[in-house]
N, C-alpha and C positions, 0 to 999 in steps of 0.2 A: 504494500500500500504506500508505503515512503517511497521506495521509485516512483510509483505513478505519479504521487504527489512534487516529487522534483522533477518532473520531465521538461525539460527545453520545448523550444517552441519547435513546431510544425517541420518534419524534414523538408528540403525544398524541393524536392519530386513531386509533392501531394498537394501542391497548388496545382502544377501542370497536370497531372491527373484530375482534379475534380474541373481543372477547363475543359479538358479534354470531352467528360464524359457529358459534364452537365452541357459541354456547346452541342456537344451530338443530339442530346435530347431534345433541346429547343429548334433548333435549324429543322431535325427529321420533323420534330411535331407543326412546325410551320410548313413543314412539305408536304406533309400527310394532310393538311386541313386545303393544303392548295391541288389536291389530288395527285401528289407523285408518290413515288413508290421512297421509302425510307433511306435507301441507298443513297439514291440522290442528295438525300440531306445529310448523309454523313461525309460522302464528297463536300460536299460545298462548306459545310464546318470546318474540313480538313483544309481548303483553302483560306477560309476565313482566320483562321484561330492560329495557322502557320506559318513559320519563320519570314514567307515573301510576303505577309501579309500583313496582318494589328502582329504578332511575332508573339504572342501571348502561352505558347508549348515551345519549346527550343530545343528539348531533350531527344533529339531524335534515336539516340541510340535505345531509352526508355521505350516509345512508339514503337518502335522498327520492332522489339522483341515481342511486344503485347500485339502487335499486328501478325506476326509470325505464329506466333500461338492460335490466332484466330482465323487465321487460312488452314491450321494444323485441325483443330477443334472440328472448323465448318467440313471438311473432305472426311475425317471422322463421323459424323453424325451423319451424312449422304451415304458413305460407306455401308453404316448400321440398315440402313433404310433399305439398303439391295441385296443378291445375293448374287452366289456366281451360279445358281442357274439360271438369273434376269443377264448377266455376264453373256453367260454361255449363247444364248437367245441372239443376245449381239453381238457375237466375234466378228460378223462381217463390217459390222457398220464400224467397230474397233481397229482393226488391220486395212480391210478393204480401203475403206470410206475415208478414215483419219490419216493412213496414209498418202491416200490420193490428196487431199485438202492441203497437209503439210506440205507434199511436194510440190502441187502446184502452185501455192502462195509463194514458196520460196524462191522458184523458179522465176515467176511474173514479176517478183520485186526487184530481183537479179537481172534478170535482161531486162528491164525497163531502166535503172540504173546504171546499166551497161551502154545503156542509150546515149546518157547524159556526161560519157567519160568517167565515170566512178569505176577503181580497181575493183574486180572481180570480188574480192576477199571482202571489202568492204560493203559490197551487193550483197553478197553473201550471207554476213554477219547480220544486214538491217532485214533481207529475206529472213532469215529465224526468229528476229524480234516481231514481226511481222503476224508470220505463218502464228502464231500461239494465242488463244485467246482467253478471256476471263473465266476457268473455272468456277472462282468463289462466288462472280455476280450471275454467270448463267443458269446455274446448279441454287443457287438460293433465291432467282426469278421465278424460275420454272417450281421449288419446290413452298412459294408464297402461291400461287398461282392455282396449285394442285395438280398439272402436268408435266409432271415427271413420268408418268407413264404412258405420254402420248405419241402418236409416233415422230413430234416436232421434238420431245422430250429425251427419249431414245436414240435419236440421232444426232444431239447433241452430246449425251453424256456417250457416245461412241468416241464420237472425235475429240473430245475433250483429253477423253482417259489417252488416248496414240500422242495427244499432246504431249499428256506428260511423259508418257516414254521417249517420246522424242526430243524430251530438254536431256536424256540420258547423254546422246547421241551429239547433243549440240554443243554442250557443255565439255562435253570430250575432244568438242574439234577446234573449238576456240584457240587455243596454244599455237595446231597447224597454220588457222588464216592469219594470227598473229607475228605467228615465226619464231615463235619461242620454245619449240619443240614436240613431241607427242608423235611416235611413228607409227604407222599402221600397225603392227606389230601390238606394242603396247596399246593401242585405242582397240584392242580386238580382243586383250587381257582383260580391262575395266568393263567392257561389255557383257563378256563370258561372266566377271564376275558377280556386276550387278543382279544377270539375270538367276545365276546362280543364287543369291539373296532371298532375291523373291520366292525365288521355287521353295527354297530352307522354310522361311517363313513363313508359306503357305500350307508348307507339308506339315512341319512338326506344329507350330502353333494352332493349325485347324483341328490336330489330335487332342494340343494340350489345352486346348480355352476353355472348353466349356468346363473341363473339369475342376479347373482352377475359378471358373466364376461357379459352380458348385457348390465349393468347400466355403467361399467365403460367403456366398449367399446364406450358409448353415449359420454363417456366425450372427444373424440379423441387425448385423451393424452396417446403418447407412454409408456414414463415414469411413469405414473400412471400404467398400465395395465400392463406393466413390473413386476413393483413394486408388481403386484399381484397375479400375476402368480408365480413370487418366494415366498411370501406368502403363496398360495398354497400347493406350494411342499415343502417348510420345516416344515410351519405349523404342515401338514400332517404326516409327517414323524416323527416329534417330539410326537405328541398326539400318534400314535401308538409304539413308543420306551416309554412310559410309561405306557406303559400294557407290554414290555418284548417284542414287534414285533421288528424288526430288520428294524431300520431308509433304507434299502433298499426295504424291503416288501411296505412301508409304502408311501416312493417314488413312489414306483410304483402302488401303491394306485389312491395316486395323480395326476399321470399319466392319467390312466382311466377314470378316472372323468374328468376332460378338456378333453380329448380325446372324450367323449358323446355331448361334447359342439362341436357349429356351426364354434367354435374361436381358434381350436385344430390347423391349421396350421397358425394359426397366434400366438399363445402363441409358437411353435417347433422353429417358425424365428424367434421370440424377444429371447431366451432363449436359443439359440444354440450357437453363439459364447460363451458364461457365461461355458454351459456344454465343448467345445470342451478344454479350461484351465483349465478347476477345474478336468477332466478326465484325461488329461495327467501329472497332478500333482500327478493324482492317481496313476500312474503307476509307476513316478519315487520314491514315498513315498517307493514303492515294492521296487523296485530296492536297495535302499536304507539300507532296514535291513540286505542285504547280508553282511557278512563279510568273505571277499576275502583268508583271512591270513587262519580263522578257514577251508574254503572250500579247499585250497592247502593243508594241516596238514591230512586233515581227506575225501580225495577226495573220495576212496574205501568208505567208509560207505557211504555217500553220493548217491555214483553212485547209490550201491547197494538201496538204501532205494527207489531213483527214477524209480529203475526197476521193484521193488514189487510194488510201489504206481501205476506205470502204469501197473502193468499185470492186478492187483485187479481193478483199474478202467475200464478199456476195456472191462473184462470179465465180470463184476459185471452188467456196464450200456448195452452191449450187449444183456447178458441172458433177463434183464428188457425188453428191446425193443424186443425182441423174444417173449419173452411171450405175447406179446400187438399185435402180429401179423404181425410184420412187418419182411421183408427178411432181409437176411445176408448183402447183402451190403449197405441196411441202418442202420442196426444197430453196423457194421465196425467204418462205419463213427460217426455214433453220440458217440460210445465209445472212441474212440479218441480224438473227439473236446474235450471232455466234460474231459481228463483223467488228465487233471491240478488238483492242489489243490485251495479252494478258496479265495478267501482277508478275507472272512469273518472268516474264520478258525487261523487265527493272531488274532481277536476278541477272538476267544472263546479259543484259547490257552492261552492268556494273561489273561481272568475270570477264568481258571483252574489252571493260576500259583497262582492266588490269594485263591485258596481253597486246596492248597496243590501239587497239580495234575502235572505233566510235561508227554511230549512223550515219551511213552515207559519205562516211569518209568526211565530216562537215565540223569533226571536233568537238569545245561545247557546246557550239550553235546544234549539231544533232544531236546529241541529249537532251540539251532543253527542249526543241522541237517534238523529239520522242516522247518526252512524259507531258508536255503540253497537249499534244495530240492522246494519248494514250488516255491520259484523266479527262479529258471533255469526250471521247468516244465512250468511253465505263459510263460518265452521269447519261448519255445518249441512248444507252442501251436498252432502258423502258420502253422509253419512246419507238426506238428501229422494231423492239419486239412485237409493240402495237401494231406498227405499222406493217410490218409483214403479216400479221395477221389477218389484219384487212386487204393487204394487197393476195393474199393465199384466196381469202373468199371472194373476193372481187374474179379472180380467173377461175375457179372454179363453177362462178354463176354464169360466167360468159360461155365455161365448157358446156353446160347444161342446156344452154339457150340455142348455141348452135346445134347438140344433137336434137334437139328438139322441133329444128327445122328439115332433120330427116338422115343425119348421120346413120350411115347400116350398121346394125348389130348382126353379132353372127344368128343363122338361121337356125327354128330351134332342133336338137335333134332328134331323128326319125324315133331312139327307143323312150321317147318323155310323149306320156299320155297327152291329150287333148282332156285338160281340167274346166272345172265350174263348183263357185262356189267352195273353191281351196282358199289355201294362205299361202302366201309370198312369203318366204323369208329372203330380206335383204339383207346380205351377208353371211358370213360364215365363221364369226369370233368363235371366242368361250360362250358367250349368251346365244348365240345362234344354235349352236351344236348342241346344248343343254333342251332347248325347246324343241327341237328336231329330233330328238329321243323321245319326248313325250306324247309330241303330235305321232308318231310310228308307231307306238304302242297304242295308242288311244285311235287309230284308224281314223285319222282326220286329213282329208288329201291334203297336200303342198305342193311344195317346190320351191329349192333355192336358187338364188342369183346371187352370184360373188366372181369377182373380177383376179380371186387370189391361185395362183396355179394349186399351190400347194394345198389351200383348201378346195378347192373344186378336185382334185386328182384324190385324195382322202374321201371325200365324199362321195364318188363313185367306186371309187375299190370295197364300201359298202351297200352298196346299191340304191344310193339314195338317188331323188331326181334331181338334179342340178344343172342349174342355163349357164354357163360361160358368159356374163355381160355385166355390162355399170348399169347398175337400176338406177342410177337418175338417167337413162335416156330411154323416150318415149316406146321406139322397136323394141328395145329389150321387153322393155316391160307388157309391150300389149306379145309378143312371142310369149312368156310367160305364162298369157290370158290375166293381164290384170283386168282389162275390159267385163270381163267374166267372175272376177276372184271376188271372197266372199270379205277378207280382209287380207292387210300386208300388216307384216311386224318389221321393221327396222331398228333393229340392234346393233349399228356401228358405232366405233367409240368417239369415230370424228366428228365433234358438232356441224362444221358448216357441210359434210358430207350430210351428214342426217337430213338435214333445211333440204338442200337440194334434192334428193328422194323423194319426199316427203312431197316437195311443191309439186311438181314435175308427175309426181303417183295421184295424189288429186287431181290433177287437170287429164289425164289418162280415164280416170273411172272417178264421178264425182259421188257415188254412194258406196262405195268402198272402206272400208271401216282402216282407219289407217291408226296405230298402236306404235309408239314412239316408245325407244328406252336410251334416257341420257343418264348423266351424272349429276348432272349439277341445277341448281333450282334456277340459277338464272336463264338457263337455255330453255324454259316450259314454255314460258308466255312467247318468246319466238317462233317456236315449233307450235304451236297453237293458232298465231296468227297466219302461218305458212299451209296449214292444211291437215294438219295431225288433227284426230281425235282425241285422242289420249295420249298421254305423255307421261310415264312414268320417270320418274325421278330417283336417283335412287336414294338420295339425301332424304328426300319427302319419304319414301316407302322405306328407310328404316325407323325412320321416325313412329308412324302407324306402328311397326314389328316392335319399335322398343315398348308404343303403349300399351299395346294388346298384352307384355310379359307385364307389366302392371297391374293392369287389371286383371290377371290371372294369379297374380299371386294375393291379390286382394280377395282370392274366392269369388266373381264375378262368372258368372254361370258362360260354358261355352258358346252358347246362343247369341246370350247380350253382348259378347265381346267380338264376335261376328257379326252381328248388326252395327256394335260402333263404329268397328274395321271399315265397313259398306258408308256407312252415312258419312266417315272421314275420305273415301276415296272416291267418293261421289261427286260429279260436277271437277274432275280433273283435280284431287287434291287442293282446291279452292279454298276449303279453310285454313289449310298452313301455309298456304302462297302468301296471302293479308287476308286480314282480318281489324273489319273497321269496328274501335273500341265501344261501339252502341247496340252490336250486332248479339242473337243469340245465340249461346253456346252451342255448340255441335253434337257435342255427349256431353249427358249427366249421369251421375253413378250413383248409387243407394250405395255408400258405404256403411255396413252395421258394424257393431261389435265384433261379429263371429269374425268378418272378415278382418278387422284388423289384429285379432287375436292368434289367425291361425297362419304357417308359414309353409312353404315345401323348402327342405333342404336337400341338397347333393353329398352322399356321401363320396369323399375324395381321397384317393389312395395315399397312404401315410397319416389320414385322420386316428386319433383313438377309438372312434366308431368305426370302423373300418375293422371289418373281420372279425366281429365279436357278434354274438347274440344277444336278444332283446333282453334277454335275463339277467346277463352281466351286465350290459348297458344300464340298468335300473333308469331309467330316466325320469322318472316318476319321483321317483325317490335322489337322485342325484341331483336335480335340479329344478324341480315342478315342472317336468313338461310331461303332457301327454301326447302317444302316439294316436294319430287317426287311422292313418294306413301308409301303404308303402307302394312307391311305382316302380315296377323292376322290367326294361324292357320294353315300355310301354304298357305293360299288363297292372291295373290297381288291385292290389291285394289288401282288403278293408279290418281283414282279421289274424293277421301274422300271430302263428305263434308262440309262444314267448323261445321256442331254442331255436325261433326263425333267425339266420344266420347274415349278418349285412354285409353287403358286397360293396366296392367303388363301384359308382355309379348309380345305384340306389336311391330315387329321391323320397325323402319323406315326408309325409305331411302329419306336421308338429300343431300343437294350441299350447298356449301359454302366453303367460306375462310378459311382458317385457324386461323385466329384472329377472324372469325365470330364463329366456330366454339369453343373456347377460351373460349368467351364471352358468347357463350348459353350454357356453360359445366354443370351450375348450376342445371340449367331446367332437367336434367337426372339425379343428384348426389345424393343418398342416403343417404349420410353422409357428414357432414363436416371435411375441410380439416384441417390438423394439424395444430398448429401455426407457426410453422416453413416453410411450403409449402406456407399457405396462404399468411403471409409476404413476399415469394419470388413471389407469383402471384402478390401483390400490387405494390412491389416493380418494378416488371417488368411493368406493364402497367402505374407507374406514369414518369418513365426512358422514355416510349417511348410515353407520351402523358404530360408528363411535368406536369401533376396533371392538377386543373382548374384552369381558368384562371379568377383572382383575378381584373381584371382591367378591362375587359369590360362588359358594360350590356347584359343581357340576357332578351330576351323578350319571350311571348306565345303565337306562332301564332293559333288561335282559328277562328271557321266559325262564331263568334257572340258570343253574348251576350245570344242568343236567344240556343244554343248550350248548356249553363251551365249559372245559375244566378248568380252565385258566384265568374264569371270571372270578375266584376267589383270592387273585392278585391283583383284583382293584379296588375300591375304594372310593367315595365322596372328595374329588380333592379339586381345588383353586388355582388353576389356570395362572400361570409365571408370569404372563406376559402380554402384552396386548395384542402381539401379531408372531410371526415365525421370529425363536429367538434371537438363531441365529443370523436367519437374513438381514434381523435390526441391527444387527454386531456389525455384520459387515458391509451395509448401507444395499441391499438388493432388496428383490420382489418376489412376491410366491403369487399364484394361484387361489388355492383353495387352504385353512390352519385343518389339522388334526389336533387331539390333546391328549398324550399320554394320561391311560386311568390308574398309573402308578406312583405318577411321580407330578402330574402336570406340566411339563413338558409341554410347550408350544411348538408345534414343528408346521413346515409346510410340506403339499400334498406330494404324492408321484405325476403330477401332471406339473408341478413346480419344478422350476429350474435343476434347484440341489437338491430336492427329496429328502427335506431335513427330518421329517417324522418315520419311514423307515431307515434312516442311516440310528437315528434316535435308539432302534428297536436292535439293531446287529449291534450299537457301541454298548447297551446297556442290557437289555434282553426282557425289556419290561414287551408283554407280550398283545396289550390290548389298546386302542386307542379309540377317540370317538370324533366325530365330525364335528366341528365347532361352528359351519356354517351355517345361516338364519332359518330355520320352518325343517333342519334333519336333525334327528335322533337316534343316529346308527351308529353301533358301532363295527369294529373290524379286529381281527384276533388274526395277525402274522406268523403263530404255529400253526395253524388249523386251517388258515386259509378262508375264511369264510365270515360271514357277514352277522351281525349280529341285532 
């Protein structure tokens, strides 16, 4: 306390720290109310608040590391979020794709600077700064956004990830264009060894994770498991930065790996507030290198440089995605997102000023030029994102419009019946294939349309019926017989794909029942004005799914809770779309008593219920609950009897109190609870039961002598202590007291930590104890075994 009391004033890092954070917060929250995305404002803070600027942060070495950690963090938690079978899904777009983008940037920056007399080496160098683009802002756009699993999303995190393998590659060759050495030879050592790294890390670490998040999981220590998860991920990321991998490849390593583990959204929650600061630190470190004075002096070269950086990145990541087969307007879009420069390209320009090397051969003029242009392309990157997405649907409407003036689809084939009165399926997804097993079995004609080789080649190898065509064009669709069909379902993930169906399918057959399945609640009311019927959502329809478990666990009869279902999905999910405050309710519920009295629980493998019988269980008697019945299977078994045996999985239907209910929590809990929790459980039940009571005797009302031999070893005796004595000695928590009927003895239970009442029983041998818990009266005899 006398240290604290003398403490000095304020270290001087912690002024430029609370600028740092508090400028970020205020600049993003004036961005956020002016509709930009947060980014934004932590750029422009980073300008504002740095050294070319008010000069109010100076520490950059401070910055530079909390900014490093938060590129580390962010490629970490993206990592968590995927696995390497979403990996595997995209090796082409990974190799293929990022490949082709890297070379052709670098290529088109090189001979176009070749143009202007600039050394080869020099071309070269400013191509790789070039070719690389923002990880951290694309991968934290796409994943505020919630399209990270779209195919604009997917083919960015392709070519992002060959990015970073190719800062391997780049970074190894700097010395060559510098002249400072590095010969094939050796650049073909660091290679081998890097990849070597990876492989280690992938092999042994994918064995050893989960077991290691396991053991520490056992210890129900947040702070421990914290602790380890950040371990982890910088660990990891440090052991691959010494093979030459890029501490962000390396992150995202680490990512994957906890991501294969069972504890991946529990490592995202502990470890996401830590990423959401060390990420926006990132941003403002960016912001920061601008200097404002040189960007006014020298605006013209500047512009001009970010005009060539984005034509060459557009055109470069476009052609790549063309080639990989995908249309024009996703490959619009991913050229755009993607047409930033990236953070890591300040790394590798800063290892080229050290071997000689600057942009374009131009000195400090090309550095500052470079992170001029670099940090107004990063704050741009919202904006390019938008706008590729308008410019994606914009040529997708115009595709639709022309085949709709009579583009030929292919003709349908000879072995596809002549339908009436079917369903269209339009496409061929996960949701496609799941409905197309049903309509089969349920003898409901169809047919699908899907333009995917691979799904239309699957789909006939089992005999399904399947047209080869884009169902947004009119041929397709009336080949089909939509003219004919009874309804269409469209279940593609692409929204403005969906629109265009959708419109294009109404103006085909205008009594045709047309059934929409999106993602997202903002795309209904479009798809509605465009020609859908129906529009499921799937945000809206879990929402219904989560009430309906509501109401069923409130005992709400399964009738009524099918009529709510209907009345809530009625009219297109109109009452969760809005809902104006004067309007009346949609359901109402009679909740009674019974119903909030009574609960289903799940028995879960490792519970103390778990693989016991109703007998032993005593539940009645262990904690006032009574059993109703048991669902095993789906089968309700209303009269279990009592050496009915409980399995995981088993759900029960319990009535009881809520403090009954409290009290037999234990009996179902898998895991012990924190110390933090568990202290406020004790806490709470000593508050409202005053602890035990220290001053009257306790006695064992038993049926004899003749019941247990060993009950003439106990005796009328007064309780030690107010709680377990020993847990108060050593400042812990129990569960449930016992009380020695020899000695009084306060112990806690075996569902407690240290199981001080039988340790009680082996140190001393007194052989009878009773339950000190409120509304029992039992006792227990540790010879005999048995209940008393």
């Amino acid at each position: 306390m006398s240290i604290l009391l003398a403490a000095g004033p304020a270290p001087d890092f912690l002024a430029e720290v609370v600028t740092l954070i508090a400028a970020g917060a205020v600049i993003a929250y004036i961005c956020y109310r002016a509709g930009l995305m947060p980014i934004v404002g932590f750029l422009l803070a980073g300008v504002a608040i740095g050294p070319n600027a008010l000069g109010l942060v100076r520490d950059r070495g401070l910055v530079d590391a909390a900014a490093e950690a938060g590129v580390i963090l962010l490629l970490f938690t993206i990592g968590i979020e995927f696995s390497f079978e979403k990996l595997a899904r995209i090796k082409r777009l990974i190799f293929l794709g990022g490949g082709l983008q890297v070379a052709l940037a670098t290529l088109s920056i090189t001979g176009l600077l070749l143009l202007f007399g600039v050394d080869w080496r020099e071309g070269l160098f400013a191509g790789f700064l070039v070719a690389l683009s923002s990880t951290a802002i694309v991968l934290k756009l796409l994943g505020d956004r919630g399209e990270a699993d779209t195919p604009d999303g997917q083919i960015a995190l392709g070519l992002l990830i060959f990015q970073d393998l190719a800062i391997i590659v780049m970074v190894l060759l700097l010395p060559v264009l510098g002249g400072t050495g590095g010969s094939a030879l050796e650049i073909a050592w660091a290679l081998g060894k890097a990849f070597a790294l990876i492989a280690a890390v992938l092999l042994f670490a994918r064995r050893l994770m989960p077991k290691v998040l396991e053991q520490v999981a056992r210890t129900c220590s947040p702070e421990l498991f914290l602790l380890t998860v950040i371990a982890i991920c910088f660990g990891t990321a440090y052991l691959t930065s010494l093979a030459g991998v890029s501490l962000s490849l390396g992150a995202f390593l680490a990512g994957l790996l906890v991501g294969e583990s069972r504890f991946s959204e529990h490592a995202l929650s502990e470890i996401m507030p830590l990423q959401i600061l060390f990420s926006a630190t990132f941003f403002i470190s960016v912001g920061m290198l601008l200097d404002l004075r040189f960007l006014t002096q020298n605006f013209p070269l500047v512009l001009a440089v970010i005009a060539v950086v984005l034509l060459v990145k557009v055109v470069t990541t476009g052609v790549s995605v063309l080639a990989l087969g995908y249309k024009l307007p996703v490959a619009a879009a991913s050229g755009l997102m993607l047409a930033q420069i990236g953070e890591f390209s300040f790394v590798l320009e800063r290892e080229g000023r050290e071997a000689g090397l600057s942009p374009a051969g131009l000195s400090e003029a090309g550095s500052q030029t470079f992170v001029a242009s670099t940090v107004i392309l990063m704050a741009l990157t919202p904006l390019l994102a938008q706008v590729g997405r308008k410019i994606a649907g914009g040529v997708e409407a115009r595709g639709a419009k022309s085949a709709s003036a009579g583009m030929e689809a292919e003709p349908l084939p000879e072995h596809l019946p002549r339908l009436e009165n079917h369903v269209i399926v339009a496409g061929y997804g996960e949701a496609a294939r799941r409905l197309v097993r049903i309509l089969k079995e349920s003898r409901i004609p169809y047919i699908i349309t899907t333009l995917s080789p691979a799904g239309a080649n699957e789909a006939e190898r089992e005999g399904l019926p399947v047209l080869r065509g884009d169902a947004s064009r009119q041929r397709t669709l009336l080949h089909a017989g939509a003219d004919r069909a009874k309804m269409m379902v469209v279940a593609d993930d692409n929204p403005s794909m969906t629109r265009h169906v959708a419109s294009v399918a109404r103006t085909v057959n205008p009594t045709m029942r047309i059934v929409v399945r999106t993602r997202y609640i903002a795309e209904v009311e479009p798809l509605l004005a465009i020609g859908a019927d129906l529009v499921i959502a799937e945000e809206l329809e879990s929402i219904v799914q989560l009430f309906a478990e509501v109401l069923r666990d409130y005992r709400i009869s399964d009738e009524e809770i099918e009529a709510h279902e209907e009345a809530v999905r009625r009219g297109g999910y109109a009452a969760l779309r809005s809902r104006a405050p004067d309007t009346e309710p949609v359901v109402i519920c009679d909740v009674g008593e019974d119903c909030l009295d009574t609960r289903t629980v799940t028995i879960r493998a490792g519970a103390p219920a778990a693989n016991r019988s109703l007998s032993e269980l005593s539940l009645e008697k262990e904690a006032g609950i009574s059993l109703r019945a048991v669902r095993r299977d789906g089968v309700l078994i209303r009269t279990p009897p009592r050496d009915f045996l409980l399995k995981p999985g088993d759900e029960l239907v319990l009535s009881g109190s809520s403090n009954a209910f409290s009290k037999g929590a234990h009996l179902f809990r898998t895991g012990a609870l924190d110390e933090e929790a568990e202290a406020a459980r004790i806490s709470l039940y000593q508050n409202q039961t005053g602890g035990v009571d220290t001053e009257s005797v306790v006695e064992l009302k038993a049926s004899g002598e003749a019941a247990c031999p060993h009950l003439s070893q106990t005796r009328g005796v007064v309780p030690r202590a107010r709680g377990c004595e020993e847990c108060l000695e050593m400042g812990d928590t129990w569960v449930h007291l016992r009380l020695c009927m020899t000695c009084g003895h306060v112990g806690c239970c075996d569902d407690s930590r240290n199981k001080h009442a039988t340790a009680h029983f082996h140190g001393g041998g007194h052989p009878i104890i009773k339950s000190l818990e409120p509304g029992e009266d039992w006792g227990w005899c540790f010879v005999d075994e048995k209940t008393l």
